[in-house]
ROMI-76360 format. One record per atom (N, C-alpha, C): x, y, z; residue number from 1; atom name. Coordinates in Angstrom, 3 decimals. Each point is the difference from the previous one (the first is absolute). Layout:
<nodes>
x,y,z,seq,atom
X,Y,Z,NUM,CA
...
</nodes>
This chain:
<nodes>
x,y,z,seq,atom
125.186,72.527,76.340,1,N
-0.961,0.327,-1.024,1,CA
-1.058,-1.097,-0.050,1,C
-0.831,0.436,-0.159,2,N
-1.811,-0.878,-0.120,2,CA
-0.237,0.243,-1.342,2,C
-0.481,-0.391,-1.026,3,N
-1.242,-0.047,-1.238,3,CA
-0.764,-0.965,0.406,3,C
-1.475,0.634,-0.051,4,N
-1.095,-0.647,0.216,4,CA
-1.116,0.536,-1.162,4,C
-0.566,-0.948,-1.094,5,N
-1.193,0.458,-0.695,5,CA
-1.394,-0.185,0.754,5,C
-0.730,0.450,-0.359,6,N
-1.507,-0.316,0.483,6,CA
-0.675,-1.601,-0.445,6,C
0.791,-0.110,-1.180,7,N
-0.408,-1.438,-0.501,7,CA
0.880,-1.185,1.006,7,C
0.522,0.617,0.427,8,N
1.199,-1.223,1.148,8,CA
-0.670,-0.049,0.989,8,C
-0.701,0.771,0.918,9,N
-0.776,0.129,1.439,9,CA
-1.578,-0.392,0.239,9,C
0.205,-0.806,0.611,10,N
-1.716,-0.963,-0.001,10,CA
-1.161,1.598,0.792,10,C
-1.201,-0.003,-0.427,11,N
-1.031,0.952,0.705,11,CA
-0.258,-1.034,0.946,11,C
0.029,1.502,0.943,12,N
-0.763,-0.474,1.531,12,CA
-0.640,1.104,0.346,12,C
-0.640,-0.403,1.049,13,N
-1.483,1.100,0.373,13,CA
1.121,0.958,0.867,13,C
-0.966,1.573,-0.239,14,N
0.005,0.622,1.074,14,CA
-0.338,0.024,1.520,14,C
0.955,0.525,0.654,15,N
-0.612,-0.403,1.781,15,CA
-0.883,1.105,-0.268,15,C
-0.662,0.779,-0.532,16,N
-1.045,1.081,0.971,16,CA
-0.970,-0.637,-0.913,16,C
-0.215,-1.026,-1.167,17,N
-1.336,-0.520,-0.714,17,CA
0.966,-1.250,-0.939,17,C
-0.547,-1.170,0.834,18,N
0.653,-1.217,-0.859,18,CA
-0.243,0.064,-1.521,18,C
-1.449,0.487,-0.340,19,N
-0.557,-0.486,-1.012,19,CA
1.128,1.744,-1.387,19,C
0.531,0.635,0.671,20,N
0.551,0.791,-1.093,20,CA
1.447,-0.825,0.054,20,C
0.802,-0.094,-1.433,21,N
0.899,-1.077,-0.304,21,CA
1.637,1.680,0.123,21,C
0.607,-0.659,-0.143,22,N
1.727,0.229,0.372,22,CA
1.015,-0.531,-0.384,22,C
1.204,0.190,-0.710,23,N
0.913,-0.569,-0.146,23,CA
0.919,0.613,0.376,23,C
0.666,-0.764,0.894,24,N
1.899,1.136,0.758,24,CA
0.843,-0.746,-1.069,24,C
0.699,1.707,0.235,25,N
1.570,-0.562,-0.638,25,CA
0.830,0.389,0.449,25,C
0.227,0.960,1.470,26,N
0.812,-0.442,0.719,26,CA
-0.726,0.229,1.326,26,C
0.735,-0.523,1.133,27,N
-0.496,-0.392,1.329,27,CA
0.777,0.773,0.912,27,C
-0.497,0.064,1.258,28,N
0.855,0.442,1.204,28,CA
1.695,-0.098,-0.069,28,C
-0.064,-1.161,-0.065,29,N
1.444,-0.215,0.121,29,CA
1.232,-0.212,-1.380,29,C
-1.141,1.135,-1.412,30,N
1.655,-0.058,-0.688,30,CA
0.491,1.411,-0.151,30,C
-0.810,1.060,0.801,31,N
0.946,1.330,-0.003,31,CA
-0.389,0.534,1.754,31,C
0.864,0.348,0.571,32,N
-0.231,0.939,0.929,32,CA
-1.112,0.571,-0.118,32,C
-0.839,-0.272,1.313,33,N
-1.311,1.311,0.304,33,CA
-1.200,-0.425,-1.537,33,C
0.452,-0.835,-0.666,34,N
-1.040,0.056,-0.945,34,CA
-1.522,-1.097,0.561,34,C
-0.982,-0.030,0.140,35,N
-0.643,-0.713,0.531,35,CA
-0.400,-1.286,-1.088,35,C
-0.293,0.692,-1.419,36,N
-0.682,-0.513,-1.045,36,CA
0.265,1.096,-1.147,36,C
0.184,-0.833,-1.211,37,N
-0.416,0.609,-1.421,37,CA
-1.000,-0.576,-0.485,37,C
-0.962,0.196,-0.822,38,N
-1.017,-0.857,-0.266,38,CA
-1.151,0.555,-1.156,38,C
-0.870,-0.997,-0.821,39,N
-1.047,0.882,-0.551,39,CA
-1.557,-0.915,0.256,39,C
-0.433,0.934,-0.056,40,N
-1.502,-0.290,0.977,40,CA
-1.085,-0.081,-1.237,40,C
-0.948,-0.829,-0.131,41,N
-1.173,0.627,-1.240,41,CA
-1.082,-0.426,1.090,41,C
-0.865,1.079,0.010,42,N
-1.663,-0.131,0.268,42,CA
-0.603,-0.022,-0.886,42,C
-1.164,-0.751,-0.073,43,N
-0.868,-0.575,-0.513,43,CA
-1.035,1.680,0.281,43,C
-1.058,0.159,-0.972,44,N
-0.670,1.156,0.018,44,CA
-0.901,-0.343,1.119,44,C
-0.462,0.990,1.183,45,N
-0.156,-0.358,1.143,45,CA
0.601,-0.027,0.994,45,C
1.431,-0.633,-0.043,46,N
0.659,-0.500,1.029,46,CA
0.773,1.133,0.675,46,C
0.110,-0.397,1.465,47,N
0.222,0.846,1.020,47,CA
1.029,-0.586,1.023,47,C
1.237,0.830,0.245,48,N
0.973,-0.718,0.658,48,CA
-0.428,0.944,1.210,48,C
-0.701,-0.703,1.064,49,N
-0.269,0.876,1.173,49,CA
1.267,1.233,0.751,49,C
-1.292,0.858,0.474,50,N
1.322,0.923,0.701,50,CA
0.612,-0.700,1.216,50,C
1.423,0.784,-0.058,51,N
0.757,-0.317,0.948,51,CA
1.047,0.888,0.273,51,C
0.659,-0.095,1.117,52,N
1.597,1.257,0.118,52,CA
1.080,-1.220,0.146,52,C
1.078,0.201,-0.262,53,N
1.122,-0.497,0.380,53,CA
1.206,1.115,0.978,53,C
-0.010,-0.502,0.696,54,N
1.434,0.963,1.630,54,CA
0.916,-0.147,-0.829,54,C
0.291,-0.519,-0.518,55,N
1.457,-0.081,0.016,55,CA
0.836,-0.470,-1.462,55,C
-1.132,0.224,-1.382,56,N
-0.055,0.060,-0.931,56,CA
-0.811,1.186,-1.008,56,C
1.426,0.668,-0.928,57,N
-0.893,0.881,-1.230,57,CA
-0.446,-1.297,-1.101,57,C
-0.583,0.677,-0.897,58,N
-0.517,-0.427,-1.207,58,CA
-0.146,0.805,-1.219,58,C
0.339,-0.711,-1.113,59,N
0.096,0.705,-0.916,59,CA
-1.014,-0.696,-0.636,59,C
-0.640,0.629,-1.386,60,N
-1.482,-0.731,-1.253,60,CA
0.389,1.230,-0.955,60,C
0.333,-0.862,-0.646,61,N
-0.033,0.144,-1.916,61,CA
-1.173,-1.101,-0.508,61,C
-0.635,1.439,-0.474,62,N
-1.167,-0.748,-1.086,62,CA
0.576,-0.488,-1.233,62,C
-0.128,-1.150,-0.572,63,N
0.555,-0.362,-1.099,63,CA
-1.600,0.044,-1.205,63,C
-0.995,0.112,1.026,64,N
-1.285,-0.557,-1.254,64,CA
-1.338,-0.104,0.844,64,C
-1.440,0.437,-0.841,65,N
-0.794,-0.064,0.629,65,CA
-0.023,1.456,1.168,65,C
-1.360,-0.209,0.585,66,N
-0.487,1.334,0.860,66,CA
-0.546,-0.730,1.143,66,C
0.378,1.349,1.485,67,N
-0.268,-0.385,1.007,67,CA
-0.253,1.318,0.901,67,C
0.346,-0.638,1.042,68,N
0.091,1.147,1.331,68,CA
0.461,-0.250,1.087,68,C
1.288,0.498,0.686,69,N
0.570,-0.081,1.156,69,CA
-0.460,0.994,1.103,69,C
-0.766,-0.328,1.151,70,N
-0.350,0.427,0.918,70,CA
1.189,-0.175,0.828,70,C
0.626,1.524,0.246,71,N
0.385,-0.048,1.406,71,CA
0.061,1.450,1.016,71,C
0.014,-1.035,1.445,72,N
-0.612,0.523,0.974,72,CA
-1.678,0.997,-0.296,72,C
-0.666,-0.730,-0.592,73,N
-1.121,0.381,-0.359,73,CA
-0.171,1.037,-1.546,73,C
0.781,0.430,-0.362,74,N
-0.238,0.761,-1.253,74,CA
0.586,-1.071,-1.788,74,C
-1.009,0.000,-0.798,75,N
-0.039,-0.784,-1.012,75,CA
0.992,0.844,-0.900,75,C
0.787,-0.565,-0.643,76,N
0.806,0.382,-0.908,76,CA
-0.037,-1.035,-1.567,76,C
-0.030,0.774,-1.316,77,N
-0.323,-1.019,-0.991,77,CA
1.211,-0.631,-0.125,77,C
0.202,-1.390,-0.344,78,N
0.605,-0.685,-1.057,78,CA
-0.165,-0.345,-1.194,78,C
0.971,0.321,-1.158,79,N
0.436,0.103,-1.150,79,CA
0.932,0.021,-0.779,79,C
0.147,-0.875,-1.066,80,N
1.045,-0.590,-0.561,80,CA
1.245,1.316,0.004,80,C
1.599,-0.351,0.368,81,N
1.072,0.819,0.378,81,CA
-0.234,1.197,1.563,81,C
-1.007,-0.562,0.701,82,N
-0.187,0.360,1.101,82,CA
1.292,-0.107,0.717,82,C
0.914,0.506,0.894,83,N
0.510,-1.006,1.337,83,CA
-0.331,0.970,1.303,83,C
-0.274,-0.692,0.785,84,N
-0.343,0.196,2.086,84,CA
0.803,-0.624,0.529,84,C
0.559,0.749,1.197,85,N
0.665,-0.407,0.661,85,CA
-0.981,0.275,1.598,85,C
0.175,-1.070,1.019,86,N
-0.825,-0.410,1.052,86,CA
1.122,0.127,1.366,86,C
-0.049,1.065,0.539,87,N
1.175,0.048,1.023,87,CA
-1.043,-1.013,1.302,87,C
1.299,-0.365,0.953,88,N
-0.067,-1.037,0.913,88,CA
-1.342,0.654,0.768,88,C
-1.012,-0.464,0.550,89,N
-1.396,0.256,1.177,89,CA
-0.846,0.619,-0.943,89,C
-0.333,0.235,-1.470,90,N
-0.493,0.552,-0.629,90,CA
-1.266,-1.344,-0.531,90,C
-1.414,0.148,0.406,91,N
-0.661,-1.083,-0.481,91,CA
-0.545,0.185,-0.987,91,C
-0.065,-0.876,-0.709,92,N
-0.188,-0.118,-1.655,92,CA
-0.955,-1.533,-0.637,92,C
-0.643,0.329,-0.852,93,N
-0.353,-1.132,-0.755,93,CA
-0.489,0.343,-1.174,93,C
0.255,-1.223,-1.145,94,N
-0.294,-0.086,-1.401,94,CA
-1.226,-0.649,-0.264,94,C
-0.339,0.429,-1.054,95,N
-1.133,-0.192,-0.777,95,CA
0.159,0.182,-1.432,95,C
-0.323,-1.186,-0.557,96,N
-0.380,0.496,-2.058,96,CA
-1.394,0.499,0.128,96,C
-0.180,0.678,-0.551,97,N
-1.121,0.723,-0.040,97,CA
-0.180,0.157,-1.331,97,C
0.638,-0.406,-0.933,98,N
-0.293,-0.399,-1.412,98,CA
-0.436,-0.941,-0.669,98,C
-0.257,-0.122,-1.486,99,N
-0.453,-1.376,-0.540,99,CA
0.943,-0.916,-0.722,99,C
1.393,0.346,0.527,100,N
0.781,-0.617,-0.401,100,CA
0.957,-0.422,1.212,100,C
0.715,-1.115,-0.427,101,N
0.988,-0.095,0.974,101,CA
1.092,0.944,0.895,101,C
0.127,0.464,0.961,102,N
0.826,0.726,0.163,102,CA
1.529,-0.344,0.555,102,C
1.303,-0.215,-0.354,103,N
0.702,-0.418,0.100,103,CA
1.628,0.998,0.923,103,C
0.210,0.181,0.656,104,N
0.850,0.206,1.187,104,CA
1.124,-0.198,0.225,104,C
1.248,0.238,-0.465,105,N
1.244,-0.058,0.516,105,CA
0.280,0.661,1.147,105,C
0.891,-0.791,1.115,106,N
-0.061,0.929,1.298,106,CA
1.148,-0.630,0.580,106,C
0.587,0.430,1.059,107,N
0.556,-0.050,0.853,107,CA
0.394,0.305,1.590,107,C
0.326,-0.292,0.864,108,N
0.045,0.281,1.144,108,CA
1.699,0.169,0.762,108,C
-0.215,0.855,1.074,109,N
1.381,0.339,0.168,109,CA
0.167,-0.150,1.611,109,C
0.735,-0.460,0.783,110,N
0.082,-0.094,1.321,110,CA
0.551,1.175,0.622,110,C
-0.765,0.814,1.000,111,N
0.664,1.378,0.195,111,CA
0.430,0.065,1.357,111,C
</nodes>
């Protein structure tokens, strides 16, 4: 068993845009196949470039704030009690597209 709060885990940048912040609370190695748990906030503006992952799904729960997940070219809204799921070669990227923060719980799964 793990308990981890958000107030226990230091922010660190995202790899697809340093400047959007992150906090994990759990990692690769404390469940099977899990890559990351984590929550993400963009800044209004901010854009976590597209990308696919081979050999990883993804999951995004909107917790707050408005956006838009592009994938494989078609825009889909984000909005608070949203969740997407991102199967493995599927390219995708985020954007707040609001005037507020938009904030991101997500996860990744090794397939």
């Amino acid at each position: 068993m793990k308990i981890t709060g958000l107030d226990q885990v230091q922010e660190e940048s995202v790899s697809h845009n340093p400047a959007i912040k992150k906090r994990v609370l759990l990692r690769s190695h404390d469940l099977p196949h899990l890559t990351n748990f984590a929550q993400a906030r963009f800044a209004p503006g901010q854009v976590a470039q597209g990308h696919s992952h081979a050999d990883m799904a993804e999951v995004f729960f909107v917790e707050a704030g408005d956006g838009t997940i592009t994938v494989d070219g078609q825009a889909y809204p984000l909005t608070p009690g949203t969740c997407i799921a991102i199967e493995p070669g599927e390219y995708h990227e985020v954007a707040n597209t609001g005037a507020q923060e938009l904030i991101l719980t997500y996860f990744g799964i090794r397939t």
